[in-house]
C-alpha positions in Angstrom: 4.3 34.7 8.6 1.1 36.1 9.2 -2.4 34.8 8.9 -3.0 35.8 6.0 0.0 35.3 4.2 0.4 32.0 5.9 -2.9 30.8 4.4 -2.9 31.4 1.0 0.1 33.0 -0.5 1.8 32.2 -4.1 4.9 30.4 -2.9 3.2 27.8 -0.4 -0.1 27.0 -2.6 -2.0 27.0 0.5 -4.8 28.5 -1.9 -5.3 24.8 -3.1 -6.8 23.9 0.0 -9.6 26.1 -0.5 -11.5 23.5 -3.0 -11.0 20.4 -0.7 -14.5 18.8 -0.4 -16.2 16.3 2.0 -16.3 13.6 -1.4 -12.7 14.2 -2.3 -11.8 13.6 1.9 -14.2 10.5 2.2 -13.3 9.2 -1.1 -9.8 9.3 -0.2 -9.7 7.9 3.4 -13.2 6.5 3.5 -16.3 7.5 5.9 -14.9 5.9 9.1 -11.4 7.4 9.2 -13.0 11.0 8.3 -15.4 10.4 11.6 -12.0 9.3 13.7 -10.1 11.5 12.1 -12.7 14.4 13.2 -13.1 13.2 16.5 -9.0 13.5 16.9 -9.1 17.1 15.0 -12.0 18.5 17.5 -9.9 17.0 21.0 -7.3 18.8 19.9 -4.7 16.2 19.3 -3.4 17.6 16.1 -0.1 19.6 17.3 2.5 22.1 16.0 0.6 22.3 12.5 3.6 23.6 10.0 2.7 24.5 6.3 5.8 23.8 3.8 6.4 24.3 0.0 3.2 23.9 -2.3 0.9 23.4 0.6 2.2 20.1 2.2 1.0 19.8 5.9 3.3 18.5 8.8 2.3 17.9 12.3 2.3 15.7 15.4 -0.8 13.9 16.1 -1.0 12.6 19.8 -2.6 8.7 19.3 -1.7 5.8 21.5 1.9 7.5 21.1 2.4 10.6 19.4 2.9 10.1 15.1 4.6 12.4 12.9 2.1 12.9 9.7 2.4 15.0 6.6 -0.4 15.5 4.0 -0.4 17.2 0.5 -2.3 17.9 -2.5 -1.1 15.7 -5.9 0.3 17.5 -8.8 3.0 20.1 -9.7 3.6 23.7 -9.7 0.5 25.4 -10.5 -1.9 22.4 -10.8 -5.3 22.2 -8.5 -5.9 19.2 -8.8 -7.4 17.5 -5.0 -6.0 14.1 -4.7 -4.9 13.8 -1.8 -1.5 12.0 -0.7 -0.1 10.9 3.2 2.6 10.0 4.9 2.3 8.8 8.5 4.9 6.9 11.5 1.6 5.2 12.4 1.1 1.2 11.7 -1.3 2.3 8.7 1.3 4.5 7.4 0.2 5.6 3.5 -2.7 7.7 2.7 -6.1 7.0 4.1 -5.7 7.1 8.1 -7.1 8.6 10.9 -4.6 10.9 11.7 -4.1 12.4 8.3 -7.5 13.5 8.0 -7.3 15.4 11.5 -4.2 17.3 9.8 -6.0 18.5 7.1 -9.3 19.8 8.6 -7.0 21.2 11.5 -5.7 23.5 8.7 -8.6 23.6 7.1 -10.2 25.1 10.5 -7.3 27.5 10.9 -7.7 28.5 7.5 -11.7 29.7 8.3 -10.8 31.4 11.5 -7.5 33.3 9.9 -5.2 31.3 12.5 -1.5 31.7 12.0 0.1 28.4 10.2 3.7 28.6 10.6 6.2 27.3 8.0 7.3 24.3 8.3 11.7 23.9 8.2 13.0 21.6 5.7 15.1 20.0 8.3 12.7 19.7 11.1 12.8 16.2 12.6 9.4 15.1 11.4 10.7 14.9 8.3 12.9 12.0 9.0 10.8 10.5 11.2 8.2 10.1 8.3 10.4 8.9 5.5 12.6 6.7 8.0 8.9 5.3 9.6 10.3 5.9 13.0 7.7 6.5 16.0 8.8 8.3 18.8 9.7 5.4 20.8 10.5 2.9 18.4 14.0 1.0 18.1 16.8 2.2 16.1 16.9 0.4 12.9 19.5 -2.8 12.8 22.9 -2.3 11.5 23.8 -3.4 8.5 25.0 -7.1 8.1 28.3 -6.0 6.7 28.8 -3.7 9.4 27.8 -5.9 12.5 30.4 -8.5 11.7 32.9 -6.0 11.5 31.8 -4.9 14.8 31.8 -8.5 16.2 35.4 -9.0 14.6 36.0 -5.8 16.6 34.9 -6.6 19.8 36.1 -9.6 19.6 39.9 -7.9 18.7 39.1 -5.8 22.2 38.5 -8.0 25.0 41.2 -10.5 23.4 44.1 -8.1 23.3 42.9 -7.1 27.2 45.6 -7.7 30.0 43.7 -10.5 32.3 43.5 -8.3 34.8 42.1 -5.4 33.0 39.6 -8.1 31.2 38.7 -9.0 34.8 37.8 -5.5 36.0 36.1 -4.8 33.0 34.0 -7.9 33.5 32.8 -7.3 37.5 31.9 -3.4 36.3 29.9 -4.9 33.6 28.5 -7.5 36.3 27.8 -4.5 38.9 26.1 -2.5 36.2 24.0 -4.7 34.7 21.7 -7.4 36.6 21.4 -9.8 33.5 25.0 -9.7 33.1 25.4 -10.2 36.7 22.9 -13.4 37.3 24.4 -15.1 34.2 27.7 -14.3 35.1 27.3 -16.2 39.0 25.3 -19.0 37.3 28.1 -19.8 34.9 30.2 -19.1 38.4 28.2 -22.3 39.9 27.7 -24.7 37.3 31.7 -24.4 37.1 32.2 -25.6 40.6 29.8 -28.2 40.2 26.5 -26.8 42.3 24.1 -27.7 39.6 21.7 -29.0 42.2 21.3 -25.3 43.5 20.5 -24.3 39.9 17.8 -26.5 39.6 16.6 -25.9 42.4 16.7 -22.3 41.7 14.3 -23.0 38.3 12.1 -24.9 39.6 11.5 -22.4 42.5 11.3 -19.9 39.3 8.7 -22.0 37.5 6.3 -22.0 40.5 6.7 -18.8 40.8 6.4 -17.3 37.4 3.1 -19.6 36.5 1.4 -18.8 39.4 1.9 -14.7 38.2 -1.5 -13.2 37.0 -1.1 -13.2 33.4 -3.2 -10.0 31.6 -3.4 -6.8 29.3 -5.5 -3.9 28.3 -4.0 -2.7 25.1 -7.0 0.5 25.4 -5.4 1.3 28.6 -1.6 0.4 27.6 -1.8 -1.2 31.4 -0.9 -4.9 32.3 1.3 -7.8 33.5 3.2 -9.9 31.6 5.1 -12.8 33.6 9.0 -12.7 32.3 9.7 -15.9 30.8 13.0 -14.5 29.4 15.4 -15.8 32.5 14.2 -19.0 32.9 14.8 -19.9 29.3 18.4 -18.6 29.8 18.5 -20.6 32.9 17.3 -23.9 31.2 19.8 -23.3 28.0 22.6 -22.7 30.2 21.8 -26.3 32.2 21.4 -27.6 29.0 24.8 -26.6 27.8 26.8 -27.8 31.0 25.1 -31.5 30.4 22.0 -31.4 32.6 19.8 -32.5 30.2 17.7 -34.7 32.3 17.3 -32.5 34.8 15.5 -30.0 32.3 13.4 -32.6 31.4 11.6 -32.7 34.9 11.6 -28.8 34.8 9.5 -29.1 31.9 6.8 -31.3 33.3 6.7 -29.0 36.0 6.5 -25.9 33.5 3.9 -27.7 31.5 1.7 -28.2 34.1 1.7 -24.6 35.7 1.9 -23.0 32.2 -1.5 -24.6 31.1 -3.4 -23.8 34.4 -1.9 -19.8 34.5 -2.7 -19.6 30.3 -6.0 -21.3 31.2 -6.8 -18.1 33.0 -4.4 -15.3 31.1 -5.6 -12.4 29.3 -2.7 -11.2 27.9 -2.9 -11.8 23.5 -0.6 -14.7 23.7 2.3 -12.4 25.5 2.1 -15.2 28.1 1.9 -18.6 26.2 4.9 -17.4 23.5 7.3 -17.1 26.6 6.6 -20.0 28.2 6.8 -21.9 24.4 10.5 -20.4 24.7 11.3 -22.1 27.3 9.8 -25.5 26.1 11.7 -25.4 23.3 14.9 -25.4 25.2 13.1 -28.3 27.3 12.8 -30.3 23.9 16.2 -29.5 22.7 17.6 -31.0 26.0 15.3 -34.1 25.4 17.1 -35.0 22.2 20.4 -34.5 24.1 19.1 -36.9 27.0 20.6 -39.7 28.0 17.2 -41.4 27.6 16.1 -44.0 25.1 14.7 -43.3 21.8 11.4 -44.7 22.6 11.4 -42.8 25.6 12.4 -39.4 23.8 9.2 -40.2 21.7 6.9 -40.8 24.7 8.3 -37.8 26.9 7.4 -35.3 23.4 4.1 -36.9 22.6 2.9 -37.4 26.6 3.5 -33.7 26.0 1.8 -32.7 22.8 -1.5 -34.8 24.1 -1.9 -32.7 27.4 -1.5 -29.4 25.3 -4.2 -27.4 24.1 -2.3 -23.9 24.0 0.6 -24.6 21.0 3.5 -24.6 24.0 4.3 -27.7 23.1 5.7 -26.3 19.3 9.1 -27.1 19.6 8.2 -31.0 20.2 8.5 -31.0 16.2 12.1 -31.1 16.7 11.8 -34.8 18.4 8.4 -36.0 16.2 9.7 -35.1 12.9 13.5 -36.8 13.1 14.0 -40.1 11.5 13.8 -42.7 14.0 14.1 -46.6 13.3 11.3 -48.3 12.8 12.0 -50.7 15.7 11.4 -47.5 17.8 8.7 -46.7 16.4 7.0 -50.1 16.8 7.5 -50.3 20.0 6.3 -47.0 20.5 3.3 -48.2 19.2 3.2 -51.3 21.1 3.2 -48.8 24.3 0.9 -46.7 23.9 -1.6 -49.3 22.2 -1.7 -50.5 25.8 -2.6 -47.2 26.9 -5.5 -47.2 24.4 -6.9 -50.2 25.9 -6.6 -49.3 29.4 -8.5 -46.2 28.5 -11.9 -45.7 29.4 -14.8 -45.9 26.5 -16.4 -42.7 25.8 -20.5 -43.3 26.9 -22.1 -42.5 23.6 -21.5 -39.9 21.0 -22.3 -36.8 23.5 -19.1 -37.8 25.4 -17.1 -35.5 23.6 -14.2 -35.0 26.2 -14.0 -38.8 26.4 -13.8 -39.1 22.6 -11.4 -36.5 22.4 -9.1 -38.2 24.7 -9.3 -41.3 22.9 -8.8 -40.0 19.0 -6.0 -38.0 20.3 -4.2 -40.7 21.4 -5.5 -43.4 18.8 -4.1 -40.8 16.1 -0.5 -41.7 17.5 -0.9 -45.5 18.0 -1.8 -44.9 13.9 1.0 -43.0 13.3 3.9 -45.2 15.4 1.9 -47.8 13.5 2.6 -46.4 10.0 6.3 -45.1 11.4 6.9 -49.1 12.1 5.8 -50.1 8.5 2.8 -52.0 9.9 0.0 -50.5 8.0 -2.5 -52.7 7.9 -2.9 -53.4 11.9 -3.3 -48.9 11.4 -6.2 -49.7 9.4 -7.7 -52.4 11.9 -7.4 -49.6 14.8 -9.5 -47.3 12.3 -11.7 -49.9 12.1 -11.8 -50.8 16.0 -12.0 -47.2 16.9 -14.8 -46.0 14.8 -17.5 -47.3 16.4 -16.0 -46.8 19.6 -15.7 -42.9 19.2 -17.7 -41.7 16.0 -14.2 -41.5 14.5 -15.5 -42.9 11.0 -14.3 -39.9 9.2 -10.4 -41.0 9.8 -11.4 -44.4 8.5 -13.1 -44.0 5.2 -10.3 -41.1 4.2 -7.6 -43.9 4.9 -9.8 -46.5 2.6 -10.1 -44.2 0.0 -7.0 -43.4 0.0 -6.1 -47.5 -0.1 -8.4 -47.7 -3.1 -11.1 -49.5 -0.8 -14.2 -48.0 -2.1 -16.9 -50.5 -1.4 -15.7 -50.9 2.1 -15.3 -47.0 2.5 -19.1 -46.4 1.0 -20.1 -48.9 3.9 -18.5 -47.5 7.0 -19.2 -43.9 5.7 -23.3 -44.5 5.2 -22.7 -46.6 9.1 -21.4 -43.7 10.3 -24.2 -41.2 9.1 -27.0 -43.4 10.2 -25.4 -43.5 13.7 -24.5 -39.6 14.4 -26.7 -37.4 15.7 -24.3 -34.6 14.5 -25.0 -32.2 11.7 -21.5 -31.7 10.9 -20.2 -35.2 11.4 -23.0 -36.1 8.5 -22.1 -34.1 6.4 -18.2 -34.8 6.6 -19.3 -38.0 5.7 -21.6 -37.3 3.3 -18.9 -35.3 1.3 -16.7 -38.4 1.2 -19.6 -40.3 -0.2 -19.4 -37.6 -2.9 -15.9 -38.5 -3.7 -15.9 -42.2 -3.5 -19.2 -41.4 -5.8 -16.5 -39.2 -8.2 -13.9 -42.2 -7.9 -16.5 -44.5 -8.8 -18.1 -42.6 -11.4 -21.7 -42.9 -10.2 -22.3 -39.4 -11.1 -26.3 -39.6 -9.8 -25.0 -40.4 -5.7 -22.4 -37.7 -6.5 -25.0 -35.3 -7.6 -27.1 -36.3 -4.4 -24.2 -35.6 -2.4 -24.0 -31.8 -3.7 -28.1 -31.6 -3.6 -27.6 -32.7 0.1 -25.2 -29.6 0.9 -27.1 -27.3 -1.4 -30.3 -28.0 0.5 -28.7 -27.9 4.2 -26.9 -24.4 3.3 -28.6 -22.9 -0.1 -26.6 -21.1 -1.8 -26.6 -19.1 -5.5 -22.2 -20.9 -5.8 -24.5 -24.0 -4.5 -27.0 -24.2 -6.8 -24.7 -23.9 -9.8 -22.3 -26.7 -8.4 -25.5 -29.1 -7.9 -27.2 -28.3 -12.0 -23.4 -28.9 -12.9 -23.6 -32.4 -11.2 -26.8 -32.9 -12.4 -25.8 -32.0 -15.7 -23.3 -34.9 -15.9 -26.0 -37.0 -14.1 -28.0 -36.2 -17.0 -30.8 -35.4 -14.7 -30.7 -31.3 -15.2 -33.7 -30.8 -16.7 -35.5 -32.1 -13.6 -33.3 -30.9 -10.8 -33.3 -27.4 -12.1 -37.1 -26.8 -11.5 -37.3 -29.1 -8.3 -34.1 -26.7 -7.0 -36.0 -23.4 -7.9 -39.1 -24.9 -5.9 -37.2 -25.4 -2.9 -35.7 -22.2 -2.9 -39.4 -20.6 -3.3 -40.9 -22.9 -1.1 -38.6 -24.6 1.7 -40.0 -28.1 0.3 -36.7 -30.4 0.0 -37.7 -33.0 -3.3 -34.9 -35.5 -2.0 -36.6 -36.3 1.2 -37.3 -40.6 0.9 -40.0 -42.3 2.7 -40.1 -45.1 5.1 -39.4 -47.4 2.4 -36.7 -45.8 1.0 -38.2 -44.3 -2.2 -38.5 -40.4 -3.1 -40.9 -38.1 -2.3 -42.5 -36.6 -4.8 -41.7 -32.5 -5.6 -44.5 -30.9 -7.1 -45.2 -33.2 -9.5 -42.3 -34.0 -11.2 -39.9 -36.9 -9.7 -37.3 -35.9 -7.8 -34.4 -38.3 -9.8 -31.4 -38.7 -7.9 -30.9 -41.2 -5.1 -31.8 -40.9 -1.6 -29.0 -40.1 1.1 -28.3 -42.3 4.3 -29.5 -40.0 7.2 -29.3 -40.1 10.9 -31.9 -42.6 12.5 -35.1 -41.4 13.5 -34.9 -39.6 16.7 -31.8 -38.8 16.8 -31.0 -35.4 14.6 -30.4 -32.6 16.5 -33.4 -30.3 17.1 -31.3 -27.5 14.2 -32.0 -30.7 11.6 -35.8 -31.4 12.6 -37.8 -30.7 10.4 -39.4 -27.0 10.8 -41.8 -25.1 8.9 -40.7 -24.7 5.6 -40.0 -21.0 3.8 -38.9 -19.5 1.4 -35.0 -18.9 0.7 -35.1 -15.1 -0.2 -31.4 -14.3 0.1 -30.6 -16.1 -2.5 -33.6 -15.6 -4.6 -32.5 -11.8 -4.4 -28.9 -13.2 -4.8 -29.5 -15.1 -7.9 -31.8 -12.4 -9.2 -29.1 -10.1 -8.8 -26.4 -11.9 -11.0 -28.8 -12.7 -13.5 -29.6 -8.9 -14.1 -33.2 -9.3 -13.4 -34.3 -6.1 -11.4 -37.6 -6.8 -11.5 -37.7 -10.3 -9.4 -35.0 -8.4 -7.0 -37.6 -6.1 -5.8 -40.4 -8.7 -5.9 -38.1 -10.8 -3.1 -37.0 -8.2 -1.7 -40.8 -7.0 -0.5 -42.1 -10.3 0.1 -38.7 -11.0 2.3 -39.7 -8.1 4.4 -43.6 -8.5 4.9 -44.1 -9.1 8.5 -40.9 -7.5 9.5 -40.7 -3.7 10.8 -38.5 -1.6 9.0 -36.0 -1.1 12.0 -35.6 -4.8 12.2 -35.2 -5.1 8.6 -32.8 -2.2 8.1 -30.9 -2.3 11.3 -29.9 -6.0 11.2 -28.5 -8.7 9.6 -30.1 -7.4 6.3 -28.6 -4.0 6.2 -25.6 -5.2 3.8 -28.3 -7.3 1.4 -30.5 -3.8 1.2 -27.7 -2.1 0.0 -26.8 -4.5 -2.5 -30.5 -4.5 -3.2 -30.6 -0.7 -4.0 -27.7 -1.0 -6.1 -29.0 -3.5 -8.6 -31.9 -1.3 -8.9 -30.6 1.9 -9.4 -30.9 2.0 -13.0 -33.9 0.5 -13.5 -36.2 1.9 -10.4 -34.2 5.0 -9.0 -37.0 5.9 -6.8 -36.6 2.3 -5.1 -33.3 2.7 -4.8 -33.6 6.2 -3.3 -36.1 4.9 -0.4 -34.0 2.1 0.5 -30.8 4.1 0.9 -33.1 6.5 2.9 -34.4 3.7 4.7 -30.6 2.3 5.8 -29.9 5.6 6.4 -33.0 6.6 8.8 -32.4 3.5 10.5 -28.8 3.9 11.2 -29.3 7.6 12.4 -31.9 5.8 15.1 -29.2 3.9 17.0 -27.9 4.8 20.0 -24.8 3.9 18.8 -22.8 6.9 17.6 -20.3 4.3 15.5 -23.5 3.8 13.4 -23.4 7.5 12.2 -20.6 7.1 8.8 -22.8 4.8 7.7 -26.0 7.1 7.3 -23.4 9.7 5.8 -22.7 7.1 3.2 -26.4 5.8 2.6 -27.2 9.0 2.0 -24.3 10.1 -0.6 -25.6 7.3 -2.6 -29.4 8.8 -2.6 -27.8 11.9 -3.7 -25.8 10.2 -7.0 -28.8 8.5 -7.7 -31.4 11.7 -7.8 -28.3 14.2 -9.3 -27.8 11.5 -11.8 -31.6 11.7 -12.9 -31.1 15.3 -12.6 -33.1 15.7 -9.8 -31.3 17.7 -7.7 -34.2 19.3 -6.0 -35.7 16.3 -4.9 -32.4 15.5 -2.6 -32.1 18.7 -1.2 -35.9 18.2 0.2 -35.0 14.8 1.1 -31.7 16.1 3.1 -34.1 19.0 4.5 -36.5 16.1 5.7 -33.8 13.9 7.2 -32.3 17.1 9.1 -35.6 17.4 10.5 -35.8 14.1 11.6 -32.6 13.9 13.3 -31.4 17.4 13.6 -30.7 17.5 17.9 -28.3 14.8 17.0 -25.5 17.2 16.5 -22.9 14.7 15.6 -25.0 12.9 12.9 -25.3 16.7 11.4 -21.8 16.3 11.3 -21.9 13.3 9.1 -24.5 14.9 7.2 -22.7 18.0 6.7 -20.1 15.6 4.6 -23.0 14.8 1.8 -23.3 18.2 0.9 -21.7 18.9 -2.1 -18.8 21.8 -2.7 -15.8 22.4 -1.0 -15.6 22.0 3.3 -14.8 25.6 3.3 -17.8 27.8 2.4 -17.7 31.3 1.4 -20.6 33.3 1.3 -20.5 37.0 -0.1 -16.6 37.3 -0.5 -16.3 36.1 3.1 -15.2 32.7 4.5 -18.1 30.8 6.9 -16.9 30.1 10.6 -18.5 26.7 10.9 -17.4 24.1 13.2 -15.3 21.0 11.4 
């Protein structure tokens, strides 16, 4: 085939190529896979490019391994039609990624400079590669169900009908071969004749080993060090099986122990912690086979569960969640209420390792409690515990739950006067709301949503607290009072020294006050701070109520004081956009500057990720002007921002993409070499 020919002959439809544009390649994969997807293109990691019937692409693309990929144009024989369709062994796999994109603008690049394509072969391996999903490296796919028991059955039909002496000859060669086959071959050797002190020994000389490893990855580099958990948790099943139950046990104290200190400093994804939960479980499944007591099984799993912080400890379920009698259980509980009491009292809220210790292991004195049918001496360790370790949270959900409303109402407004923690108030503040729902005082439960609307405004917020209100039968005064603190930063619900509301503006605020944290002790986020206005949702609001106008009114006063690269370059880029598009109707020349304005401040990072993004602030300048039929304006205002930024020769590249027409330009009968 020649270059020619190969480009753009009849049979292939390789002429369909030629209308391809940057929209119909960003629409299709989006702006960040077309920047990857040229960045692989350019590097050269597109490889043996093929071209098969009605201009489908094949090729390898070398990524972390090398993917088989195949691209075409949608529609029949004879159609032009430009949507595109992939296929790729990659983990995104349908249309849209990276590596699809570099296929097609490798061709497309061939196709400018007249390069040879070759013809791709209907039975080159790519082919089923791509419809079977297989990367180079991956696993062959499973047998079929049906077919691996026959296989078992057939095995099995082998070895039995083996002379002994032929089975035993097979067996060493097997042994010599393979170094798996061979180490669980001599351990089953030992625990036959009875050495099952050497095994032990053996994996606890493993475990010290294998935790004290270096446990860590670097997935960019494809380098690492994984400990091998894999043998030791054959080891431990394999005592297990030949009754050594209770010697496991000890194993997995020790295992435990140096598991938590080497995942304590791993940096391995979880590689590390998975294996050594393997081998736990095996520890646990030897637990219920113990010759221990049940009250000890119980103990062993929850001593466990307490000193874990890294989910090794998963397989415990297995012991936790089995039916136990209640006489184990209460003297479980009898136990380790002894430990609670021995335990040292955390000094103060700020103790938070102290309190952690002690809710941990309350929480299973609550549940042997409940396990043992003793409820009610649960409920009076609630009650004990929640002044000792802030724990009021736990208590009022369990009075609720009893139907103990007053007394819940009580211990949650204690609890909220005596924290110091935002988020501790307003857990409790939330279960005021419900007991407030339960006990149909619809004005505290409308307090309690005011409360949470005020601490985090919000536009879902403010229609959950006019909704309270509404059944409050207070919404005509909340409404205005919550549309002046949004304006203003002014809270109305704020109550004075003797416990009556503050004025708002001159209108009542009319729902009741909240319990809050004694004086001097909030945290220095809940001090009171100079108050301002809430433009986000302002704009927000504005938005969803369709009222362009007040958009761009909050919109400018949000930004006065602020420089535009602040504004446009931070936290407020994503709010800008959604600005510009509630506007574009309306004010197009509003929403025009504020796409040029993301997009000027995008191309002024030194961050070339930043780039796709101008690309697609500025596509959305372009709708908007073409749309008014304006079309003169954008090509000044492309001519201006190429001026701006033009030494920044992969941003021209981005920009490149917002011209319209198709990525192959021809100019006088003749194609235009230009780099993709």
């Amino acid at each position: 085939m020649t270059a020619r020919k190969g480009r753009a002959t009849k049979g292939n439809h390789a002429h369909r190529w030629e209308k391809l544009s940057w929209d119909d390649l960003t629409e299709w994969a989006g702006s960040r896979s077309v920047s990857r997807g040229r960045k692989y293109q350019r590097s050269g990691r597109v490889k043996d490019l093929g071209l098969a019937e009605y201009g489908r692409l094949l090729a390898w693309v070398d990524g972390r391994i090398r993917y088989a990929t195949t691209v075409e144009l949608a529609g029949g024989r004879g159609k032009r039609s430009r949507r595109l369709q992939s296929r790729c062994t990659c983990p995104v796999g349908f249309s849209g990624c990276k590596h699809a994109v570099a296929v097609v603008l490798d061709y497309l690049s061939a196709y400018e400079e007249g390069r040879e394509v070759p013809a791709a072969a209907g039975d080159d391996p790519r082919w089923q590669r791509i419809h079977g999903a297989e990367t180079i490296d991956a696993p062959l796919a499973a047998e079929p169900r049906s077919t691996a028991r026959q296989s078992k059955a057939d095995l099995e039909a082998f070895v039995r009908a083996k002379p002994q002496e032929e089975l035993a000859d097979l067996v060493l060669k097997l042994a010599e071969r393979y170094g798996d086959f061979r180490r669980a071959l001599s351990e089953e050797a030992a625990l036959a004749g009875g050495q099952h002190d050497r095994l032990v020994r053996q994996a606890r000389d493993e475990i010290e080993q294998l935790t004290s490893e270096d446990a860590w990855s670097n997935p960019w580099r494809d380098e690492g060090h994984i400990p091998d958990y894999s043998g030791l948790e054959s080891r431990l099943a394999r005592l297990v099986d030949h009754g050594q139950a209770d010697a496991v046990l000890g194993l997995g104290k020790a295992l435990l122990e140096g598991g938590i200190r080497q995942i304590e400093t791993s940096h391995d994804e979880g590689e590390t912690a998975a294996g050594i939960a393997g081998c736990m479980a095996v520890v646990f499944r030897a637990l219920l086979e113990s010759a221990r007591a049940d009250e000890e099984k119980l103990l062993y799993a929850i001593d466990a569960v307490l000193c874990d912080d890294y989910d090794l400890c998963c397989g415990a379920n297995k012991v936790l969640d089995r039916r136990w009698p209640k006489a184990t259980w209460s003297a479980l509980a009898d136990r380790l209420a002894e430990r609670l009491a021995g335990l040292a009292v955390p000094h103060g809220d700020t103790d938070w390792p102290g309190s952690y210790r002690r809710d941990s292991l309350s929480n299973w004195v609550i549940a042997a409690l409940d396990h043992a049918g003793r409820a009610e001496e649960a409920l009076g360790v609630c009650r004990s515990e929640a002044r000792e370790t802030g724990s009021y949270g736990r208590l009022v959900r369990r009075l609720i739950e009893a139907g103990e409303l007053a007394e819940a109402r009580q211990w949650a407004e204690e609890g909220i006067r005596k924290t110091r923690w935002p988020g501790v108030a307003g857990d409790l503040n939330a279960l005021l709301g419900e007991i407030a729902r339960r006990q149909k005082d619809w004005g505290h439960a409308a307090a309690v949503v005011a409360g949470e609307f005020f601490s985090r405004p919000s536009v879902p917020g403010l229609r959950e607290l006019l909704k309270a209100a509404g059944k409050a039968r207070c919404r005509d005064a909340v409404e205005p009072a919550a549309m002046r603190f949004l304006e203003t930063g002014i809270r109305p619900d704020r109550a004075d020294a003797g416990g009556r509301p503050r004025k708002a503006r001159g209108s009542d605020w009319p729902l009741p006050p909240l319990p809050r944290p004694a004086k001097g002790e909030e945290p220095f986020a809940q001090r009171p701070s100079k108050p301002r206005p809430h433009y986000a949702v302002l704009i927000d609001l504005a938005i969803q109520e369709k009222r362009p106008d007040d958009v761009l009114k909050w919109y400018d006063q949000q930004r006065t004081g602020r420089s535009a690269g602040a504004w446009l370059g931070g936290q407020f880029a994503s709010q800008s956009l959604r600005i510009a598009k509630a506007v574009e109707a309306s004010h197009p020349d509003r929403a025009v500057e504020i796409y040029y304005r993301l997009a000027d401040a995008r191309a002024a990072t030194k961050n070339v990720g930043a780039y796709p993004d101008a690309g697609l602030y500025l596509k959305n300048a372009r709708r908007v002007l073409q749309r008014e039929g304006r079309s003169e304006e954008w090509d000044q205002l492309l001519a201006r921002f190429r001026d701006e930024h033009g030494r920044k020769w992969r941003l021209m590249q981005i920009v490149d993409e917002t011209e319209e027409g198709p990525i192959v330009k021809k100019r006088a009968g003749r194609r235009t070499r230009r780099r993709l």
